[in-house]
C-alpha positions in Angstrom: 36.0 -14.6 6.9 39.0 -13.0 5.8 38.3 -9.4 4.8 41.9 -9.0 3.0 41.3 -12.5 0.8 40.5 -11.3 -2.7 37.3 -13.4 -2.7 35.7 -12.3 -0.1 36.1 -8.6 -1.1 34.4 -9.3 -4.0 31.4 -11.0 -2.3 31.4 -7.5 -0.1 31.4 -5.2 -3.2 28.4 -7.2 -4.5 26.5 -6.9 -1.5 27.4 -3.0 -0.9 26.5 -2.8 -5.1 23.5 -4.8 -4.8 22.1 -3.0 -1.5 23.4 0.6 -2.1 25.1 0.9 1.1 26.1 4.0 3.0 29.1 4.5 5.1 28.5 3.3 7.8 26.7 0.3 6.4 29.8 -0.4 4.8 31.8 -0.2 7.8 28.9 -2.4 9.8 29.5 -5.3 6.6 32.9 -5.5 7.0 33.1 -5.8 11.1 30.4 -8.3 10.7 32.4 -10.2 8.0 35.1 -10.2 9.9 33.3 -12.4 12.4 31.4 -14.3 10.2 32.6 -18.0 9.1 30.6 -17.9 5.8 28.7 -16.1 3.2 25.5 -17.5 4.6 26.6 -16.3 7.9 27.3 -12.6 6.9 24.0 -12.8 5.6 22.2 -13.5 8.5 24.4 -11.0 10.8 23.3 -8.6 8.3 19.5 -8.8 8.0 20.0 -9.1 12.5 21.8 -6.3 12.5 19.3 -4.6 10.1 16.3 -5.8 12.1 17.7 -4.8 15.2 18.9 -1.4 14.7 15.2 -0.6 13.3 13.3 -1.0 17.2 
């Protein structure tokens, strides 16, 4: 995904709104969108990176 198209920085806004993200959640959404193909994608790299950084 392109993090400088207008569409997709909306999609990221809603997600840091929705979730109430911190800094470096932030910065961890956009590298991972950045790498992602899709929203469903970014999704799933999220709740990885979520589940992994827990154990």
């Amino acid at each position: 995904m392109n993090v400088n198209d207008s569409s997709v920085l909306e999609i990221i806004n809603s997600i840091i709104a929705a979730d109430r993200l911190n800094k470096n959640q932030i910065l961890q959404l956009v590298n991972l969108a950045s790498v992602s193909s899709n929203i469903k994608e970014l999704k799933d790299n999220l709740k990885w990176e979520k589940y992994k950084s827990k154990y």
